[in-house]
C-alpha positions as CSV (number, residue, x, y, z in Angstrom):
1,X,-4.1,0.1,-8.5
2,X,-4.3,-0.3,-12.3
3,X,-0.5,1.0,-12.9
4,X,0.6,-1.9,-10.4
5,X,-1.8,-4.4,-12.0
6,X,-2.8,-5.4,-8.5
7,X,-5.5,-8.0,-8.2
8,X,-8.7,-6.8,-7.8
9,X,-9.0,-8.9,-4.2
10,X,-6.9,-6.3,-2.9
11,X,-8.9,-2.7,-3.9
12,X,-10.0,-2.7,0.2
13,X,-6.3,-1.6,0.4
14,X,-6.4,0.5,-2.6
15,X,-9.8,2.4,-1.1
16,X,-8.3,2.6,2.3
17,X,-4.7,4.5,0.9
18,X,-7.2,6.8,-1.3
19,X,-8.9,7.7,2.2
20,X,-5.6,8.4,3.7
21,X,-4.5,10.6,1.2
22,X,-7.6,12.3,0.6
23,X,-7.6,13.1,4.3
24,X,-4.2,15.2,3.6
25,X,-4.9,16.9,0.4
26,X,-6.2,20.4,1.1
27,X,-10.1,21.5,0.3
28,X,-12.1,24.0,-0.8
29,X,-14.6,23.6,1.6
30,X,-12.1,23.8,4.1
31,X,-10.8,26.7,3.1
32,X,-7.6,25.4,1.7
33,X,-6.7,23.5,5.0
34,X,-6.2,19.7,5.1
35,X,-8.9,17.4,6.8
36,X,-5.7,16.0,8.9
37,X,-5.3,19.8,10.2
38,X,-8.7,20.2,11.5
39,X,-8.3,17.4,13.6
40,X,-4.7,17.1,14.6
41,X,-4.4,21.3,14.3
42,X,-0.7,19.9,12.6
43,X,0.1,19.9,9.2
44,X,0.6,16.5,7.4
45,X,3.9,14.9,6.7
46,X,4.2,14.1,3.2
47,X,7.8,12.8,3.2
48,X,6.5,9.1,4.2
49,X,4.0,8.6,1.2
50,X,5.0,5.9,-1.5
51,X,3.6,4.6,-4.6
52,X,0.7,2.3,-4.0
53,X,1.6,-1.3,-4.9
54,X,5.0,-0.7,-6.1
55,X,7.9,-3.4,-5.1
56,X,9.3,-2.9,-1.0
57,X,12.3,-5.0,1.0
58,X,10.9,-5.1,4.9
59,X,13.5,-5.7,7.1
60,X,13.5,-9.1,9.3
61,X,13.9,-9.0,12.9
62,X,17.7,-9.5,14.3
63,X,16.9,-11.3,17.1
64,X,14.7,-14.0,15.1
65,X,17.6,-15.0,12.7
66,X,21.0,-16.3,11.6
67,X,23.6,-15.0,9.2
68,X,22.5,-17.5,7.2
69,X,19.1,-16.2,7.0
70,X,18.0,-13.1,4.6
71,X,17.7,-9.6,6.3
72,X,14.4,-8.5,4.3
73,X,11.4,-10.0,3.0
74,X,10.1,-9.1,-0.5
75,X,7.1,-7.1,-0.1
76,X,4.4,-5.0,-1.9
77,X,3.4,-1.6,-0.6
78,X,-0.2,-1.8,0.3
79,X,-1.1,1.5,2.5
80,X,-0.4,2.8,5.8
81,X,-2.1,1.1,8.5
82,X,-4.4,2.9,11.1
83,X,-3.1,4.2,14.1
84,X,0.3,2.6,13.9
85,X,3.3,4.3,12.5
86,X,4.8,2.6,9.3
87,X,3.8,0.7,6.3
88,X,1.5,-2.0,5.4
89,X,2.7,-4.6,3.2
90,X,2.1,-7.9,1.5
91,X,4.9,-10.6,1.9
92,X,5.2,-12.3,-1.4
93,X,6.2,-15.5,-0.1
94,X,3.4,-15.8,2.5
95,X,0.8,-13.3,1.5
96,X,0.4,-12.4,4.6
97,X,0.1,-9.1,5.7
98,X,2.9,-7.1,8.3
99,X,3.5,-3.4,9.3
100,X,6.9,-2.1,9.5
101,X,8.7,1.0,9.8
102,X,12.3,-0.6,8.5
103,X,11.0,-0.9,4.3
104,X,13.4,0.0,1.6
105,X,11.4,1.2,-1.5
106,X,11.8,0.4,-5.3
107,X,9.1,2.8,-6.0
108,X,9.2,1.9,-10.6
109,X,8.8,-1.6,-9.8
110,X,5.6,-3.4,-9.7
111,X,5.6,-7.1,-9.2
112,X,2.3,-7.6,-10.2
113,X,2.7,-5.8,-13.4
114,X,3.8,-9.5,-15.2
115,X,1.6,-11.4,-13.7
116,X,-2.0,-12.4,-15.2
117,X,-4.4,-10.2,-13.2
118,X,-8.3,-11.2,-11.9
119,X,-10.7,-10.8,-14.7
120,X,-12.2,-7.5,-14.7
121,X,-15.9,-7.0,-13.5
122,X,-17.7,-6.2,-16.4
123,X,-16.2,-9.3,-18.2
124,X,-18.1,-11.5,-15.5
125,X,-21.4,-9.9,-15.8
126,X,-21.1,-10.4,-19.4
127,X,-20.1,-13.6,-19.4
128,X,-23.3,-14.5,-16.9
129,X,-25.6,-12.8,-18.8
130,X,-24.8,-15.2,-22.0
């Protein structure tokens, strides 16, 4: 989250893509097996991880457009959603969020890195307490 200077109304994501990888990183108590094993009784796939908050192109639908029309969407990687297969990411433009399967990945990019980013916690409280 801090290498992609994401802003901090987004660490729900950021805690949510730490659960998911946790969950396929293997254990000591576990014996060296994943958590994903002991309930799937499969081993993970780790070809489809990407770097958190790093610059993505999704794909727009065919059928919804014209050549005119782009065939992607700027997007920033934001997880993996939960039970769905794909990505989760942030459309610049609209800020909304979409899951897609179809993302091309510019995983040294961070958009966010230029931007001015939410002032940090402790800056607050210290500011209050004044």
């Amino acid at each position: 989250m801090f290498q992609a200077s994401l802003p901090m109304k987004y660490w729900g994501e950021c805690v949510l893509t730490a659960t998911h990888l946790i969950n396929r990183m293997r254990t000591k108590l576990l014996k060296g097996i994943t958590p994903f094993e002991v309930l799937y009784g499969t081993l993970p796939n780790y070809d489809l991880l990407r770097v958190f908050g790093c610059l993505c192109f999704m794909s727009t639908l065919k059928q919804g457009r014209d050549k005119f029309q782009p065939r992607a969407e700027t997007c920033v990687f934001l997880g993996y959603p939960f039970g769905q297969k794909g990505y989760k990411v942030l459309d610049l433009e609209t800020h909304k969020f979409n899951v897609s399967k179809d993302v091309i990945f510019h995983e040294r990019v961070f958009p966010f890195a230029g931007k001015q980013m939410d002032k940090p916690l402790f800056t607050h409280c210290f500011s209050t307490m004044l």
